[in-house]
BABA-227168 format. One record per atom (N, C-alpha, C, O): residue in three letters; x, y, z; residue number from 1. Coordinates in steps of 0.001 Angstrom, whole numbers, plus 500000, padded with zeros to 6 digits. Each point is the difference from the previous one (the first is absolute). Layout:
N
NODE | r | u | v | w | k
NODE | ala | X | Y | Z | NUM $
...
This chain:
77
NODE | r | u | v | w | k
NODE | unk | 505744 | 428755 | 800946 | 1 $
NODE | unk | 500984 | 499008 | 500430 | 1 $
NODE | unk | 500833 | 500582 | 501135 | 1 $
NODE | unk | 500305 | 501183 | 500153 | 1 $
NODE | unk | 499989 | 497840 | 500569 | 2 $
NODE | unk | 501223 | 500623 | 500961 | 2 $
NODE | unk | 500883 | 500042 | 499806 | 2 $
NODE | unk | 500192 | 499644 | 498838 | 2 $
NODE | unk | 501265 | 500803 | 502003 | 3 $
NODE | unk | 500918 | 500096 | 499027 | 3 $
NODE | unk | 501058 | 499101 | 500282 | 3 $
NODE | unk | 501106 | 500133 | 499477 | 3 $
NODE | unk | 498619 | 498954 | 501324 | 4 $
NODE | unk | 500555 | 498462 | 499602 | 4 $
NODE | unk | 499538 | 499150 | 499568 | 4 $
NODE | unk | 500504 | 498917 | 500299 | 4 $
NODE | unk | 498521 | 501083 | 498943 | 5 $
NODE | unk | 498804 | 499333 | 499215 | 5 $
NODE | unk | 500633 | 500098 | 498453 | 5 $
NODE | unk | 500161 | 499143 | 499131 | 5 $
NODE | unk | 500177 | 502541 | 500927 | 6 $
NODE | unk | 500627 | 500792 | 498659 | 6 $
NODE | unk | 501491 | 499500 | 499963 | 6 $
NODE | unk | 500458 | 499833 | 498870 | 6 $
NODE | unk | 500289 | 499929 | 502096 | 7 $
NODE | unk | 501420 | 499684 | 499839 | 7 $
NODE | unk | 499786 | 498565 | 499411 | 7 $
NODE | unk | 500908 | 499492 | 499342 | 7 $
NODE | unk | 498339 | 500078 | 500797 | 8 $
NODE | unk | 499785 | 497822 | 500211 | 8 $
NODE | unk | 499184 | 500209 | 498812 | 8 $
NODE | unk | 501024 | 500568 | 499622 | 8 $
NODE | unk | 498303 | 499521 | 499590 | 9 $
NODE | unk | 499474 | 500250 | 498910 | 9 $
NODE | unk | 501208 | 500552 | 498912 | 9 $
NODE | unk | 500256 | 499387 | 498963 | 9 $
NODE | unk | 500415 | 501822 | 501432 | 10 $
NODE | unk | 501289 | 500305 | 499076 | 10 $
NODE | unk | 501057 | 498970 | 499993 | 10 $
NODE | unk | 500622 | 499853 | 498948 | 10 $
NODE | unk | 499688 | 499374 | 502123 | 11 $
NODE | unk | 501010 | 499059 | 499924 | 11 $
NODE | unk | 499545 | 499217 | 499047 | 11 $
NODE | unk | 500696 | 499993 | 498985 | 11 $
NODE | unk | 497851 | 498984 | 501003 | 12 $
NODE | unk | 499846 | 499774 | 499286 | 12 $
NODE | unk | 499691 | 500100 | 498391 | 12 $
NODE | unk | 500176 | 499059 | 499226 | 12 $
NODE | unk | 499371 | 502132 | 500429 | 13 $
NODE | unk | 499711 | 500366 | 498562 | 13 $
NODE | unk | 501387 | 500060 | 499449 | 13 $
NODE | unk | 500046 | 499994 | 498770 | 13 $
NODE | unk | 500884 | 500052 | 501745 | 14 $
NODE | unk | 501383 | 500397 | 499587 | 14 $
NODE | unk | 500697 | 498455 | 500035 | 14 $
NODE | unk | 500723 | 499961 | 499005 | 14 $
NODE | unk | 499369 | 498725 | 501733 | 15 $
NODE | unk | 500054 | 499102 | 499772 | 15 $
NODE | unk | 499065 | 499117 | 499097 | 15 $
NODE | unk | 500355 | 498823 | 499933 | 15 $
NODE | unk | 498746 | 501448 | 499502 | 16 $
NODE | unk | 499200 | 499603 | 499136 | 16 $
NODE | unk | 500485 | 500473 | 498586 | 16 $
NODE | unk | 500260 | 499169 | 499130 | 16 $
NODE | unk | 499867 | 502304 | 500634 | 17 $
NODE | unk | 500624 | 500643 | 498965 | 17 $
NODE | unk | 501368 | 499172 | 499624 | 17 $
NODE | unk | 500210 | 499626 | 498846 | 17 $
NODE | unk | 500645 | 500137 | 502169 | 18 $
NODE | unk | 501530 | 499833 | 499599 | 18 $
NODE | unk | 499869 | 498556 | 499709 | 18 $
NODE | unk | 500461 | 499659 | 498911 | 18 $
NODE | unk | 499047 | 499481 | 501775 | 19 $
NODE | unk | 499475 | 498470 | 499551 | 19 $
NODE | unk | 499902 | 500215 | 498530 | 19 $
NODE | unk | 500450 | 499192 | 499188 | 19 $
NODE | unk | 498813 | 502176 | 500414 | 20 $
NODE | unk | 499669 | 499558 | 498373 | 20 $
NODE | unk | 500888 | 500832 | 499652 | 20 $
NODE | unk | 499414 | 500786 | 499255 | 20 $
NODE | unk | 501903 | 499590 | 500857 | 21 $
NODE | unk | 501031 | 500470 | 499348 | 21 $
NODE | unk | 499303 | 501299 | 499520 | 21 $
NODE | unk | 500913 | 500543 | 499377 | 21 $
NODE | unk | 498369 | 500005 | 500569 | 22 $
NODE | unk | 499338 | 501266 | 500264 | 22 $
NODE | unk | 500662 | 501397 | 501001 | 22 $
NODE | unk | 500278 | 500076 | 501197 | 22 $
NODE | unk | 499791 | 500783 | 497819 | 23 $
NODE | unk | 501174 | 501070 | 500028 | 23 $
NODE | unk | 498655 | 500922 | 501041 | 23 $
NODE | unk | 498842 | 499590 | 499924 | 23 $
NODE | unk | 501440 | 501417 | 500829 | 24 $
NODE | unk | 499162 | 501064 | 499976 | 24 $
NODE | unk | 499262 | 500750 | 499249 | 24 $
NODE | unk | 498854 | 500319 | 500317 | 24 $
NODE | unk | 501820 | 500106 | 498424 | 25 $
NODE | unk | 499715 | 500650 | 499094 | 25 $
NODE | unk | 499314 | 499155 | 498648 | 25 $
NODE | unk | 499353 | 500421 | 499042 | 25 $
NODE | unk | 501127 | 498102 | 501365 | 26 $
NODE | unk | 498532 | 498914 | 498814 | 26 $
NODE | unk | 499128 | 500229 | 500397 | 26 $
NODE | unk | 499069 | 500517 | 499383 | 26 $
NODE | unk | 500941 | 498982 | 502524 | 27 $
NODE | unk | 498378 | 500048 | 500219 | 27 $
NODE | unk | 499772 | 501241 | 499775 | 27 $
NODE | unk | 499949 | 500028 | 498770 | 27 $
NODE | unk | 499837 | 501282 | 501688 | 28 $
NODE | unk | 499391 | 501210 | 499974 | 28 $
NODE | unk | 500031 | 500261 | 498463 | 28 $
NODE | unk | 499134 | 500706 | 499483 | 28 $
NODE | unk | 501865 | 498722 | 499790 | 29 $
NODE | unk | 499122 | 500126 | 498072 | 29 $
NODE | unk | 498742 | 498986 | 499529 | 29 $
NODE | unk | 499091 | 500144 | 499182 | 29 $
NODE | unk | 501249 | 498884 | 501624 | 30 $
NODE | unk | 498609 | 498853 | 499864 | 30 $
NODE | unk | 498858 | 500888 | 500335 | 30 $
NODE | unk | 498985 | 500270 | 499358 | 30 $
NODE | unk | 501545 | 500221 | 502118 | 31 $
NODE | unk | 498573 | 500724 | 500992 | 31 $
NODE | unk | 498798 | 501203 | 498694 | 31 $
NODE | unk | 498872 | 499918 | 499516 | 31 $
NODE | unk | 502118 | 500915 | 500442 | 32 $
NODE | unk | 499762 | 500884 | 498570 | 32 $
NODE | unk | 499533 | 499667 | 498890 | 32 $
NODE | unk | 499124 | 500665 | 499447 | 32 $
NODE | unk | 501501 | 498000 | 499932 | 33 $
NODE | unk | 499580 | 499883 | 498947 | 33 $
NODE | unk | 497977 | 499147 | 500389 | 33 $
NODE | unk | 499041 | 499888 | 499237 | 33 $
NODE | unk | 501070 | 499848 | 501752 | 34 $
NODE | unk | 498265 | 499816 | 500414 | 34 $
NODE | unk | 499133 | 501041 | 500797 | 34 $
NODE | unk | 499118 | 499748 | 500821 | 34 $
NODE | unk | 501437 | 501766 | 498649 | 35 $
NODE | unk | 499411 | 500419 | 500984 | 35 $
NODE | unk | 500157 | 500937 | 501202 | 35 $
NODE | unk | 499373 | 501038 | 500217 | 35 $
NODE | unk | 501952 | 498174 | 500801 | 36 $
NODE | unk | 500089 | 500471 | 501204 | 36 $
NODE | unk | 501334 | 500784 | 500137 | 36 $
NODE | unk | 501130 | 499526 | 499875 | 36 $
NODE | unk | 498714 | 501075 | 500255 | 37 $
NODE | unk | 500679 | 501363 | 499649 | 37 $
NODE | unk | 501143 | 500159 | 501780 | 37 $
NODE | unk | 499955 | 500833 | 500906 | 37 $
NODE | unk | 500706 | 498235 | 498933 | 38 $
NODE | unk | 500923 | 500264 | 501108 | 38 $
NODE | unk | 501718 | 499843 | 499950 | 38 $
NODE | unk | 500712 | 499031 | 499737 | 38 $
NODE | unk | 499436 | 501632 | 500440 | 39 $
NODE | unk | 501798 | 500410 | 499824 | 39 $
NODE | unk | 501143 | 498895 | 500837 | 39 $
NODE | unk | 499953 | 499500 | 501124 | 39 $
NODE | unk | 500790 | 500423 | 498056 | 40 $
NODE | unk | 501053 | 499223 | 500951 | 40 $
NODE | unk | 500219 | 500401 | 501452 | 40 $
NODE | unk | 500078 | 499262 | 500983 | 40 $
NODE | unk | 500009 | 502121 | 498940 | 41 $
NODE | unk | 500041 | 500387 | 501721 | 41 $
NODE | unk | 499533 | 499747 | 500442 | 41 $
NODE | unk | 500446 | 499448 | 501006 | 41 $
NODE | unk | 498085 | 500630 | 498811 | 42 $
NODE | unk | 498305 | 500013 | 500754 | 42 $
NODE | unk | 500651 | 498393 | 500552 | 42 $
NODE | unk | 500334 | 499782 | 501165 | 42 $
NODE | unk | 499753 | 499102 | 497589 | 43 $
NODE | unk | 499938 | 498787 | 500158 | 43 $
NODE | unk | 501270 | 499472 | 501343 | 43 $
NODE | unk | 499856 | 499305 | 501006 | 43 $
NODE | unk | 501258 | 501349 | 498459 | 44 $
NODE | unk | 501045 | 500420 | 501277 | 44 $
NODE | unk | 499651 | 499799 | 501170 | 44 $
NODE | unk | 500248 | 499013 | 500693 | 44 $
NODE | unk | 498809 | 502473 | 499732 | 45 $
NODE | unk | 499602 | 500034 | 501400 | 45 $
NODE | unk | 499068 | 498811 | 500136 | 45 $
NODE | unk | 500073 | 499578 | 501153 | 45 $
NODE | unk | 499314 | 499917 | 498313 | 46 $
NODE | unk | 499158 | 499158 | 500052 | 46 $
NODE | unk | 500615 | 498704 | 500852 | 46 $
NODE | unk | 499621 | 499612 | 501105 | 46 $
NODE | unk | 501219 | 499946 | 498233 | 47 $
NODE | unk | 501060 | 499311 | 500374 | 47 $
NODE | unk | 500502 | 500005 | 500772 | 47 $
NODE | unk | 500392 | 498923 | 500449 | 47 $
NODE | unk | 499906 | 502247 | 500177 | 48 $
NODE | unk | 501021 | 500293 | 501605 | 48 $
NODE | unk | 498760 | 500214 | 500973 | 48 $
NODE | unk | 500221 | 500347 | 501160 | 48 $
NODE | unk | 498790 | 499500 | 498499 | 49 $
NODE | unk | 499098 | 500004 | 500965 | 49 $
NODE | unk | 499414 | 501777 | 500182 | 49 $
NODE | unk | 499217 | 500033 | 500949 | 49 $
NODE | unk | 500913 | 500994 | 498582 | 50 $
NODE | unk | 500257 | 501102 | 500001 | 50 $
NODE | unk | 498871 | 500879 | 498990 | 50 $
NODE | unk | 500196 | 501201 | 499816 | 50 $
NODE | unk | 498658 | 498125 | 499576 | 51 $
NODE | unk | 499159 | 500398 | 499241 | 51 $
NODE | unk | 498302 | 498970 | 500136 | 51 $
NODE | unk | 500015 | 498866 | 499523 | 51 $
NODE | unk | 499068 | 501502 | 500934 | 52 $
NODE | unk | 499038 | 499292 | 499377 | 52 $
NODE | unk | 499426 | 499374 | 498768 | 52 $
NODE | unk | 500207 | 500521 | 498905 | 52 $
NODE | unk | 499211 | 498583 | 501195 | 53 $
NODE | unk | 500010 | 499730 | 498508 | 53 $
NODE | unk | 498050 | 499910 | 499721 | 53 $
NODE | unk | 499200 | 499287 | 500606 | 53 $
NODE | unk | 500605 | 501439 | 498582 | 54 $
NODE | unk | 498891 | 499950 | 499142 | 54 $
NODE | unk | 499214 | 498857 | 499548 | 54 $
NODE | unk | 500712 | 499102 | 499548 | 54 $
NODE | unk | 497825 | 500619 | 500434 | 55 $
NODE | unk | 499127 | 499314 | 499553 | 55 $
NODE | unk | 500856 | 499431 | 498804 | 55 $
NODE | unk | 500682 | 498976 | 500047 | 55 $
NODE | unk | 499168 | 501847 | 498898 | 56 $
NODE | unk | 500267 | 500335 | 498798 | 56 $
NODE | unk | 501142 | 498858 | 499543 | 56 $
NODE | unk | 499869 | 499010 | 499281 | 56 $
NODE | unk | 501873 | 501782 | 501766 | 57 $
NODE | unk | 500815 | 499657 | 499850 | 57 $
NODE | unk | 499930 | 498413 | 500034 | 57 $
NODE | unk | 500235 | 499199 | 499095 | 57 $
NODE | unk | 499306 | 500550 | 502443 | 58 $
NODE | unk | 500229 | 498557 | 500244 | 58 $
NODE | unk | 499442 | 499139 | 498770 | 58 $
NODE | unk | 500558 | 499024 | 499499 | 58 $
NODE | unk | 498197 | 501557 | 500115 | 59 $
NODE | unk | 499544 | 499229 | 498870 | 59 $
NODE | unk | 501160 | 499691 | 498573 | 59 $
NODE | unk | 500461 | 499114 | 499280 | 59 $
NODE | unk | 499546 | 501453 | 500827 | 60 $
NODE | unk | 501148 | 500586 | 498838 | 60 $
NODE | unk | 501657 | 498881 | 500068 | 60 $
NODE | unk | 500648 | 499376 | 499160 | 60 $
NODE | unk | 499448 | 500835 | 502132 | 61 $
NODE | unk | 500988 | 499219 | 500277 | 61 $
NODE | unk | 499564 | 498578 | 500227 | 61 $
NODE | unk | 500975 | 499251 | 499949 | 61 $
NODE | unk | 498436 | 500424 | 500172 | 62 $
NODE | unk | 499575 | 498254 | 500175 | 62 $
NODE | unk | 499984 | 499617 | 498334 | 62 $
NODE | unk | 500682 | 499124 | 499469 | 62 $
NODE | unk | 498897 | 501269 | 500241 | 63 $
NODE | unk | 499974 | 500526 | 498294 | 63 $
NODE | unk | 501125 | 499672 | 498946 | 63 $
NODE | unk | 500118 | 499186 | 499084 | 63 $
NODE | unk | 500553 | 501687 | 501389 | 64 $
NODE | unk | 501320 | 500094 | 499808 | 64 $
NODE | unk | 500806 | 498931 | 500682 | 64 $
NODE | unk | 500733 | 499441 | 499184 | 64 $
NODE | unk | 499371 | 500121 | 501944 | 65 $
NODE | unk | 501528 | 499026 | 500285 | 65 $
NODE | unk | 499044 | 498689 | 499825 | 65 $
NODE | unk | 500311 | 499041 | 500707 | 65 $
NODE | unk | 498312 | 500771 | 498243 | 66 $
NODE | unk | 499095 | 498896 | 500209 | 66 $
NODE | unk | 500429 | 499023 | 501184 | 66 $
NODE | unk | 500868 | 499127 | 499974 | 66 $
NODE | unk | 498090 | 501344 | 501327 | 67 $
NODE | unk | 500210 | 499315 | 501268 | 67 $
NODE | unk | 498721 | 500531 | 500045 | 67 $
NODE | unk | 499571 | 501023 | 499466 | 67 $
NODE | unk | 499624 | 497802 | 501544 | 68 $
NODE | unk | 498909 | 499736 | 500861 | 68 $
NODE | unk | 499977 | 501546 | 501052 | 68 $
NODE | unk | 500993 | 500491 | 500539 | 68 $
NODE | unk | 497636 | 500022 | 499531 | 69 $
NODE | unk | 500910 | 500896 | 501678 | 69 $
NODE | unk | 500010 | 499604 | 501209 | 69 $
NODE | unk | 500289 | 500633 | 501015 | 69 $
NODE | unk | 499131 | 497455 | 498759 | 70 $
NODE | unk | 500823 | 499908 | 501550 | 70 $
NODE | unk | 501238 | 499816 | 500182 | 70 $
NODE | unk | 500391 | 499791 | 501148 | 70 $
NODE | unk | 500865 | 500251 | 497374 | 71 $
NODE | unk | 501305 | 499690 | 500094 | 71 $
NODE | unk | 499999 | 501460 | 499979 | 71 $
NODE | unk | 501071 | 500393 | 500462 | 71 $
NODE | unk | 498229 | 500497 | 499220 | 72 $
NODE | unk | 500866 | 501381 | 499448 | 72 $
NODE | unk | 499569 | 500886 | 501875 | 72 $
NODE | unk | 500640 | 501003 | 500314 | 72 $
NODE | unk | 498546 | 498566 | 500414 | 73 $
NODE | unk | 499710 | 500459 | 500861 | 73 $
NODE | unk | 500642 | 499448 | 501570 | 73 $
NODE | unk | 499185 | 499384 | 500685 | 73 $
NODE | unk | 501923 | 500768 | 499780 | 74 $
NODE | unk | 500180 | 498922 | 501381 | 74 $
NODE | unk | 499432 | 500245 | 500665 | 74 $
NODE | unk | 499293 | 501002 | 500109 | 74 $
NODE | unk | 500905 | 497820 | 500783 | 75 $
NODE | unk | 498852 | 499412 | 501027 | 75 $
NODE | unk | 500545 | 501044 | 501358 | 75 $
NODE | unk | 501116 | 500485 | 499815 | 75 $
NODE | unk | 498358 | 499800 | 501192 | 76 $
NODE | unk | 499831 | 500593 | 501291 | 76 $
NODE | unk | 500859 | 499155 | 500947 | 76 $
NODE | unk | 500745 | 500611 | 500766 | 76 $
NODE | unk | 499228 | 497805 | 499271 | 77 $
NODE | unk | 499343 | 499163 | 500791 | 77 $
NODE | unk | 501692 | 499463 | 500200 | 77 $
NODE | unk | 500265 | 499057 | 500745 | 77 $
């Protein structure tokens, strides 16, 4: 990813999360409890645009905030 691809992707995963009243530390216990083994920080940087995010993760997270990944993924355009 690039890394305004990564900032615009974190804006969004983080407006998706707070829509569902979803703490940092729910999702990353949701993430865990299926599996994906990522820390509030990790999820943090994720968020500020400041971390890549993993096959794994993304899976994990669509998962978790149950969203489509064309809502969990923004558009370019």
């Amino acid at each position: 990813m690039n890394a305004e691809y990564e900032r615009l992707f974190g804006r969004n995963l983080r407006r998706l999360r707070m829509e569902r009243g979803l703490t940092q530390e729910q999702i990353t216990a949701r993430l865990q409890l299926a599996g994906c083994d990522l820390t509030r920080s990790a999820l943090a940087k994720i968020e500020a645009g400041q971390r890549h995010v993993y096959p794994d993760e993304l899976y994990a997270l669509r998962n978790a905030l149950e969203v489509p990944y064309e809502e969990l993924l923004p558009s370019m355009e």
